[in-house]
N, C-alpha and C positions, 0 to 999 in steps of 0.2 A: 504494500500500500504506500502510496505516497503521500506521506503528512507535511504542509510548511509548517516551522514555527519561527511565528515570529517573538521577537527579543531574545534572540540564541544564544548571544553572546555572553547577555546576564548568567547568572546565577543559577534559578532554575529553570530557563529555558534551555540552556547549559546542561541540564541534568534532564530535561525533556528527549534533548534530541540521542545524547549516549542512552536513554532508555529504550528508545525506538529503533536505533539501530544493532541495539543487543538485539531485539525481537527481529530481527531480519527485515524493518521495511527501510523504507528511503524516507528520511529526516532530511527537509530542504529548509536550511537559515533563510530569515528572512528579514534582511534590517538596514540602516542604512549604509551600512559599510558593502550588504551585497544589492545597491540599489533600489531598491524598497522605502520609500518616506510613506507612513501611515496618515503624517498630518495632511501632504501636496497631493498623494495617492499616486508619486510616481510608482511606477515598478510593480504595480499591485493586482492591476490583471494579469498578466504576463508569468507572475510567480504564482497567483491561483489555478491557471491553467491544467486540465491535467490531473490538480490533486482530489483527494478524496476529504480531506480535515483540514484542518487547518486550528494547529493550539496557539493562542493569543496570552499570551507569557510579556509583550512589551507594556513598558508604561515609561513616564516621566514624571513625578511629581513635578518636579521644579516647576515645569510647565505648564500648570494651572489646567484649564480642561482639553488644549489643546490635543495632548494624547488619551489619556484616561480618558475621556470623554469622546470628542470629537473624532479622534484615532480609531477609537474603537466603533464609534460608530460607521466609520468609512469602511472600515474591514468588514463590518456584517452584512453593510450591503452588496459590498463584492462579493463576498462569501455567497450571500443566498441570490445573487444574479449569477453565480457561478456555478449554483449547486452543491457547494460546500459545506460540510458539516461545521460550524464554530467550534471550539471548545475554548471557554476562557475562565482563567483562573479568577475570583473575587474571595471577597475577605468575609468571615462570619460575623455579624453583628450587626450591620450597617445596617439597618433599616429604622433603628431612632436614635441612630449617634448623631452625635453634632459635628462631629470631626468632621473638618472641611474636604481630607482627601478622601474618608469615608462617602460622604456625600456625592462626590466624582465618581467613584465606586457604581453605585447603585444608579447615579442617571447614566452611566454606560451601560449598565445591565437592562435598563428600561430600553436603552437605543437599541441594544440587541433584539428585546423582543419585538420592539417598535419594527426590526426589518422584515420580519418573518420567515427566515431561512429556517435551517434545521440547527441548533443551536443549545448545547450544554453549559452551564453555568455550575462551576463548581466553587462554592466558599471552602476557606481553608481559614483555620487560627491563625496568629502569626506565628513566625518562624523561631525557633531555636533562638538567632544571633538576634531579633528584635528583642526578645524577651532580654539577651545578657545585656544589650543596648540601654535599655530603659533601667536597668539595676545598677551599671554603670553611671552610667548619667545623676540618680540620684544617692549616688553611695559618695561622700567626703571622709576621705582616711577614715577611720573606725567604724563611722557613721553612714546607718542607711537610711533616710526619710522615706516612707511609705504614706501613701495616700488613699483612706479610705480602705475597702477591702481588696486593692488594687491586685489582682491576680492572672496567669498565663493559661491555657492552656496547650502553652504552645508543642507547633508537630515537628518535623524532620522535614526536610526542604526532600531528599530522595521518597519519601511515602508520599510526597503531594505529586511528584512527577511521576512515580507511577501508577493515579489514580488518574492523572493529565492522559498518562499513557494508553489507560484502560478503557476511557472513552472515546480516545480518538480512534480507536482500532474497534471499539465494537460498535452494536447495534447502535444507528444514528435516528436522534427522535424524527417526528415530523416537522415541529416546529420548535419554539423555547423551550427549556424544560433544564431545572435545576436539580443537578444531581444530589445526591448526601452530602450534606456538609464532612467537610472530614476536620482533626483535631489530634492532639499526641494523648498519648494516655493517660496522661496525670494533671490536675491542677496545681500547679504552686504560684505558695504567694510571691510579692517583690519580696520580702524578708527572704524566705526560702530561698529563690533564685541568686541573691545577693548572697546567699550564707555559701551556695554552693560554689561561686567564682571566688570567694574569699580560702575556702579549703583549698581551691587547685591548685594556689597561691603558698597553702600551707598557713594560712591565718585563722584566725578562733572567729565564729560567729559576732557579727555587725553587731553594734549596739541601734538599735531601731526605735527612731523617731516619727510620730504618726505628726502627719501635719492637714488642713484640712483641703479641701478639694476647690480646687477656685476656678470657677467659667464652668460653661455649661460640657465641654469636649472632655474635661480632669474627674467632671462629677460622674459621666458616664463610665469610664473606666474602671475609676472609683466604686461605684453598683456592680463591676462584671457585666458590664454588656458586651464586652467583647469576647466569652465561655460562653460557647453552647449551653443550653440544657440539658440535663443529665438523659439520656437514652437516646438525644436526635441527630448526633454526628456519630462518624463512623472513625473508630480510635484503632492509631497504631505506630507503627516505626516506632525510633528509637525514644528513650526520655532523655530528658533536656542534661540529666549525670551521663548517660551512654555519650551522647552528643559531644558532651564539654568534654569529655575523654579524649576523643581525638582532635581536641584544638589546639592553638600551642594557648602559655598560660596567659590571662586573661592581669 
């Protein structure tokens, strides 16, 4: 089968395309380095041609809705002028965050259904490295501030690519249609996650200060809107201690 994906180069588009080519199909990059602009739409028939899926892995934040948004909305309609199966990765929770790039999130998901191709939508937690990110960020030498019940459930960037992978090779809907949410196995708080990058290090557990949630984007976090419900994603790959094992130390 022949899949594009575009944002190859990232991360887990990265981890899309060696997933797909383990399985014996043709993974075709698709980005701007191999003439592909999702915002101009050069390159973009041309590299549909032919394929059967097409996993949508690119984004920019920086760039306000011009990708996340508008990006994706030009791809779905090539997609389903094309006969293209969509498959694009989204985020779990968005649907009453305030988060601004949340918000981009879910009106690209609307553009999707808005084009009416055949079209999978899968939310994933965030990632392993976002979850060490945001522990980072609020950990000062000893000290970790946590905010609210502020907690992860974050998955493995290789179990979201190949669930990216699973779709794109199997049975394609008629039209929209949102797969299982997927998510990693465990919940941990910032405390937690903080405590674990402070072991790798070889250091004693953070002394943790709660502070309170300020803006409406801190307060959502703060509640776990960004964790599933218990029973409605689909849990796996590695935990976020497997994970932090093979990084260098943090």
């Amino acid at each position: 089968m022949r899949v594009v994906v575009t944002g190859a180069a990232g991360d887990l588009g990265a981890r899309v395309v060696r997933e797909l080519t383990s399985r014996g199909h043709e993974a075709v990059p698709a980005s701007r380095r191999t003439g592909v602009d999702l915002v101009s739409g050069d390159g973009l028939e041309a590299v549909l041609a032919g394929a059967e899926s097409v996993v949508h892995c690119a984004d920019d934040p920086s760039r306000g809705d011009w990708v996340t948004v508008y990006g994706t909305r030009r791809l779905a309609d090539a997609a389903a002028a094309h006969g293209v199966h969509l498959v694009h990765i989204s985020i779990v929770g968005i649907d009453d965050h305030p988060l601004a790039y949340y918000r981009r999130k879910l009106r690209a998901e609307q553009g999707i259904a808005a084009a009416g191709g055949s079209a999978s939508v899968l939310r994933a937690t965030q990632f392993h490295s976002l979850a060490a990110s945001f522990a980072q960020r609020l950990s000062f030498g000893p000290v970790t501030v946590t905010i609210g019940d502020l907690a992860f459930q974050a998955v493995d960037t290789d179990f979201v690519a190949e669930r990216l992978a699973d779709l794109a090779l199997g049975p394609r809907p008629a039209a929209y249609a949102r797969a299982t949410d997927v998510a990693g196995p465990e919940v941990l708080t910032l405390p937690q996650v903080a405590t674990l990058l402070r072991a790798q290090r070889g250091a004693s557990a953070p002394r943790v200060v709660r502070a309170p949630a300020l803006g409406r984007a801190m307060r959502a976090f703060a509640e776990q809107r960004n964790v599933p419900a218990p029973g409605t994603a689909q849990t796996g790959g590695r935990t976020f201690a497997e994970w932090l094992a093979t990084r260098p130390e943090h």
